[in-house]
TORGUTI-249123 format. One record per residue (C-alpha): residue in three letters; residue number from 1; x, y, z. Coordinates in pm, 1 decimal. Each point is the difference from the previous one (the first is absolute). Layout:
residues N
site rest ALA; nr NUM; px X; py Y; pz Z
...
end
This chain:
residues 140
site rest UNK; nr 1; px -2276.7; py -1250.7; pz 1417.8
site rest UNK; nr 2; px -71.5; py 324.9; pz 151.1
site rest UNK; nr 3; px 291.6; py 41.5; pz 124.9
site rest UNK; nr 4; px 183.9; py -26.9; pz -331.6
site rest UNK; nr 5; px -235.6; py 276.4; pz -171.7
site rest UNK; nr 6; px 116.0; py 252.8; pz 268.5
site rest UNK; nr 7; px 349.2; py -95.6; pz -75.9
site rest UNK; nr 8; px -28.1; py 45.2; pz -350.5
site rest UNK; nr 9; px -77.7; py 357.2; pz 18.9
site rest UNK; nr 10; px 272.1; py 165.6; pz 91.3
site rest UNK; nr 11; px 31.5; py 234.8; pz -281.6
site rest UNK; nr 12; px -172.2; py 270.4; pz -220.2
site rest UNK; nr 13; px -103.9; py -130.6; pz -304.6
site rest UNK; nr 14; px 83.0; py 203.8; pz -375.4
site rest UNK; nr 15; px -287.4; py 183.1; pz 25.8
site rest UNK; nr 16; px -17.9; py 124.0; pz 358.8
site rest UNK; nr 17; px 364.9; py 130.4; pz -54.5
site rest UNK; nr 18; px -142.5; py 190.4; pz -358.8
site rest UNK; nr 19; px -296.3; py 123.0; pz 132.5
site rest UNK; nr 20; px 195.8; py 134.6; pz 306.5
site rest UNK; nr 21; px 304.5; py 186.2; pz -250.5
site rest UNK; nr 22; px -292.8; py 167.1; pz -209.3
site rest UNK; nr 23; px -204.3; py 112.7; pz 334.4
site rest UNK; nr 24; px 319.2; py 127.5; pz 121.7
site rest UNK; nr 25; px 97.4; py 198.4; pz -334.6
site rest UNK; nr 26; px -363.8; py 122.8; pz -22.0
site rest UNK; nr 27; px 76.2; py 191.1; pz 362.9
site rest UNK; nr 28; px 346.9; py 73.2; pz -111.6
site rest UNK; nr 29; px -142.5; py 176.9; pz -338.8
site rest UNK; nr 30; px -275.6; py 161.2; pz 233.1
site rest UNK; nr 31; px 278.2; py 177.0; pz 221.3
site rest UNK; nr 32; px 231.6; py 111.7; pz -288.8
site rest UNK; nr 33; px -289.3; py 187.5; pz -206.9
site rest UNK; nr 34; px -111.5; py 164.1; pz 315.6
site rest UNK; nr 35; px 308.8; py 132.4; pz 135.1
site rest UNK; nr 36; px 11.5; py 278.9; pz -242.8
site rest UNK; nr 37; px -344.7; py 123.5; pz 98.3
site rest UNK; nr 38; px 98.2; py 11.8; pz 410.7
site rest UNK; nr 39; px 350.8; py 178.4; pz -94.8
site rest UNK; nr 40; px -205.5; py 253.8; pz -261.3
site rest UNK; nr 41; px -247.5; py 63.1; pz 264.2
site rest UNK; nr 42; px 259.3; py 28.8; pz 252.1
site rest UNK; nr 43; px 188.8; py 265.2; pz -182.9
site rest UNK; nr 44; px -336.0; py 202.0; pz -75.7
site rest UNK; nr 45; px -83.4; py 20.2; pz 361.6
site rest UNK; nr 46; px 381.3; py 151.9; pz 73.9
site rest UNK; nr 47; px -47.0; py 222.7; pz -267.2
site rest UNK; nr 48; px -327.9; py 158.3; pz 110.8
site rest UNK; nr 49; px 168.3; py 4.8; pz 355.5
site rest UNK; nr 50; px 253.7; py 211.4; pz -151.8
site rest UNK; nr 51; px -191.5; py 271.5; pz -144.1
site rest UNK; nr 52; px -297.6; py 14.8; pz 218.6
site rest UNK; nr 53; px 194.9; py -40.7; pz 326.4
site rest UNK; nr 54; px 372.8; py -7.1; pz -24.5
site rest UNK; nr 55; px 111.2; py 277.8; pz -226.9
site rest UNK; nr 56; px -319.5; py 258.3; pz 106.4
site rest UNK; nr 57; px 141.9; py 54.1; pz 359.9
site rest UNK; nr 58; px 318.5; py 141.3; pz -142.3
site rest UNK; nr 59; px -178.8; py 188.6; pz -287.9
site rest UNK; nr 60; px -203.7; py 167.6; pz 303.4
site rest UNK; nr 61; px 297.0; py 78.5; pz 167.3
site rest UNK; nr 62; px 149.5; py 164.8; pz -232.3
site rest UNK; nr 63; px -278.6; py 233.3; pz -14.2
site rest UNK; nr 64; px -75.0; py 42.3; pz 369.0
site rest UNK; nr 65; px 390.7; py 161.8; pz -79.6
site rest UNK; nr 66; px 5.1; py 176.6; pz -336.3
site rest UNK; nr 67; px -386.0; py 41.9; pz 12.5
site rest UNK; nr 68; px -91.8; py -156.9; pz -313.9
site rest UNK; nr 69; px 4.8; py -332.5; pz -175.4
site rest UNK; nr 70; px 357.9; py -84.1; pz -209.6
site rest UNK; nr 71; px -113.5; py 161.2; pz -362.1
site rest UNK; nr 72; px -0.8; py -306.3; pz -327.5
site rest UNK; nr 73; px 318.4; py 125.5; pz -87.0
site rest UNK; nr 74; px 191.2; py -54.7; pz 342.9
site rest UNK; nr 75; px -130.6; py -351.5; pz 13.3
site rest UNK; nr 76; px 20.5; py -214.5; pz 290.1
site rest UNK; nr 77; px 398.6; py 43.7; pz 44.1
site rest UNK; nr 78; px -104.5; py 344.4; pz 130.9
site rest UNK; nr 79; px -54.8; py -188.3; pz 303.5
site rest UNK; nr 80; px 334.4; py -129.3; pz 50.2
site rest UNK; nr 81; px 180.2; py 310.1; pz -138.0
site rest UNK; nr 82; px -73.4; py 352.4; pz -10.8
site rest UNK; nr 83; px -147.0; py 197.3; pz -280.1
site rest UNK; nr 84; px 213.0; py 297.2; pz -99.9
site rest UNK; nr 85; px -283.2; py 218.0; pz 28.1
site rest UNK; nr 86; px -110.0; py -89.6; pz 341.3
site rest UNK; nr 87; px 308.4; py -90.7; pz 118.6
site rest UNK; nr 88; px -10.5; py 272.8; pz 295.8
site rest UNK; nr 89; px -291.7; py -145.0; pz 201.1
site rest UNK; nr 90; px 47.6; py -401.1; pz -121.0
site rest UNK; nr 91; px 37.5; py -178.0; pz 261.7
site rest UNK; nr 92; px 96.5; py -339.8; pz -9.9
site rest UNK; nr 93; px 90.6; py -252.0; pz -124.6
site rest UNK; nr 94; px -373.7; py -136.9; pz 5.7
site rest UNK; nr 95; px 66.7; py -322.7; pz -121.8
site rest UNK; nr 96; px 325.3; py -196.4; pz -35.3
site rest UNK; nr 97; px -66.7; py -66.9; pz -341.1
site rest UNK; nr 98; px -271.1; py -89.5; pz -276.3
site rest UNK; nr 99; px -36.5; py -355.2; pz -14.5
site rest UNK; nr 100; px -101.2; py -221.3; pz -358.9
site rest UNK; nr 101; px -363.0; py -135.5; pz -40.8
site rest UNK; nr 102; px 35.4; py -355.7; pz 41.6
site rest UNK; nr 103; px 31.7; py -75.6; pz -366.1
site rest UNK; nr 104; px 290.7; py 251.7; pz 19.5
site rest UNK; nr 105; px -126.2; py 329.1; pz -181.8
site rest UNK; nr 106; px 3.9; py 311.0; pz 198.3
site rest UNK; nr 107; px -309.7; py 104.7; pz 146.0
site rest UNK; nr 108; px -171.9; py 320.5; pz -167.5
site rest UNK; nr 109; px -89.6; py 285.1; pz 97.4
site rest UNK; nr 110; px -218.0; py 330.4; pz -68.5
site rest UNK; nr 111; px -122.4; py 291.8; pz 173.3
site rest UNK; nr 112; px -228.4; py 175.4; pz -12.7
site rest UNK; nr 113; px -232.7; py -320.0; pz 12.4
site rest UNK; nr 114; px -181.6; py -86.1; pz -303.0
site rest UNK; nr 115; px -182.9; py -350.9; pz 101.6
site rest UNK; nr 116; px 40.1; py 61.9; pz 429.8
site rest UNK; nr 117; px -167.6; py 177.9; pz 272.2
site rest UNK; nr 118; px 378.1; py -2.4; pz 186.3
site rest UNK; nr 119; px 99.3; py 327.7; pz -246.3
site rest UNK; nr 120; px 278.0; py -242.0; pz -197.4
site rest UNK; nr 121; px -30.1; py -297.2; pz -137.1
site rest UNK; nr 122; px 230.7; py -256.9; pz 77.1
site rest UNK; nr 123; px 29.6; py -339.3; pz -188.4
site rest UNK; nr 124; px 125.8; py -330.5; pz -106.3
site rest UNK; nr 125; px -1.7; py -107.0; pz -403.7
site rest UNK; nr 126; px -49.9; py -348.9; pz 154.0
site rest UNK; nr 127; px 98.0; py -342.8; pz -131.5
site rest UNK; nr 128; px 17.2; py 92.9; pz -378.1
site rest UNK; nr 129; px 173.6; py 330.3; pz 43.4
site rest UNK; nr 130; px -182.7; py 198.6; pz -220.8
site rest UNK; nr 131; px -206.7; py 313.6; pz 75.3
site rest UNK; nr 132; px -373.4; py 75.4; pz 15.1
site rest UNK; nr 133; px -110.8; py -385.4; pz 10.1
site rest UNK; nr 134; px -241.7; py -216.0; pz 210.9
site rest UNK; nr 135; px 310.8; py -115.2; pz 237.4
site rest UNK; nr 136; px 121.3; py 359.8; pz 83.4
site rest UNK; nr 137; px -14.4; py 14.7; pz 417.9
site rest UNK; nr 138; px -42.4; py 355.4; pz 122.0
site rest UNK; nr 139; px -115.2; py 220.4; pz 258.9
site rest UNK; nr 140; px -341.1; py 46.0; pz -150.6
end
């Protein structure tokens, strides 16, 4: 008799198998509504890399050789080509070129500083794009 009992159970029943699909989509639905809160935080921490870190060694370079900060109007390109009206002492290229935030706007930039100790202000829009809201990532 016991030894037909163990026999018999050889398989899951109904509700082992159910209760193991709906623990398994809970997880799955657990996963899939977080993985757009790691990849937003991911792309906030490149973005303050970029302007605190990244872009200010080449912004200082720049005026180690022209011996001031790029003006609002030259923008950040004046880093990878030369201002007409500085042209005789630029000298660089400082950076190869001005990479995208990581939602794919331009970074922006403004000097003399308005919000930073740095003397310009340098900054990301952040993940809705727009100016002068809570998600803006700057140097400040």
């Amino acid at each position: 008799m016991q030894r037909n009992k163990k026999q018999q159970r050889k398989a899951f029943t109904l509700m082992e198998v159910l209760l193991a699909i709906a623990m398994i989509s809970m997880l799955a639905f657990l996963v899939v509504s977080n993985v757009d809160n790691v990849m937003t935080g991911g792309q906030t921490k490149i973005a303050q890399s970029m302007v605190k870190d990244s872009l200010a060694t080449p912004i200082m370079s720049y005026k180690l050789s022209i011996g001031r900060y790029p003006t609002t109007e030259e923008g950040l390109n004046a880093l990878v080509t030369a201002p007409d009206s500085v042209e005789s002492r630029w000298k660089g290229p400082y950076a190869r070129n001005i990479p995208l935030d990581p939602w794919g706007n331009p970074y922006q930039y403004k000097c003399p500083a308005v919000k930073s100790k740095e003397g310009y202000d340098i900054w990301s829009n952040g993940p809705d794009g727009q100016p002068d809201t809570e998600d803006d990532i700057g140097n400040w």
